[in-house]
N, C-alpha and C positions, 0 to 999 in steps of 0.2 A: 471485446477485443476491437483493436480501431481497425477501420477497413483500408485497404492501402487505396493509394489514390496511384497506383500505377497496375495498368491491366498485366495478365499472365504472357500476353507476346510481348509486351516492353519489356519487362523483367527479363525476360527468354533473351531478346535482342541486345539486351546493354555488354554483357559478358561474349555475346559473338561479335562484336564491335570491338570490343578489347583484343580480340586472337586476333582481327583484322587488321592489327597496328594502330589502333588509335588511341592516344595517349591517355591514362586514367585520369588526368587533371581535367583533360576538356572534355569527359565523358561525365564527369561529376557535376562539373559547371552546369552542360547540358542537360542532365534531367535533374537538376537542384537538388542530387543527394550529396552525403560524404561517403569516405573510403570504407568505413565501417560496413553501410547496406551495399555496396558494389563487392565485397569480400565475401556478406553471409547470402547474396544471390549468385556469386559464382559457385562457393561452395553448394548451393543447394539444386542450379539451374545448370549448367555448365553441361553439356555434351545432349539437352533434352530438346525437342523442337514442341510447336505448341499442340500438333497434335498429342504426342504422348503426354505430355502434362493435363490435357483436358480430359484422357481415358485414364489417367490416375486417377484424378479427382472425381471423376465417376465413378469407378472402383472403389472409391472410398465412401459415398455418400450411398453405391448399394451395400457394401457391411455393416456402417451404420445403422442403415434402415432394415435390414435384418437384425438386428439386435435388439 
């Protein structure tokens, strides 16, 4: 799997930048993606801050590693 080349607080930040009123044209231009990955990171990132997404991801790597 290719690794993204944008950390978990960019990701986190681009879709609260968009509630903030800022146009999705110049948010895409700005971190050089398209509409497509700003659509399946709002869906997945939208209302998370980065703490909580760090203590998912931990949560997940201890099930993991209990299995």
């Amino acid at each position: 799997m290719k690794k993204s080349t944008f950390t978990e607080s960019q990701i986190v930040a681009v879709p609260k930048q968009r509630e903030a009123g800022v146009p999705l044209i110049e948010l895409t231009r700005k971190h050089r993606t398209n509409r497509a990955t700003y659509f399946n990171w709002r869906s997945g990132y939208r209302g998370v801050t980065v703490k909580e997404l760090k203590r998912m991801y931990a949560d997940l790597a201890l099930e993991k590693a209990a299995i």
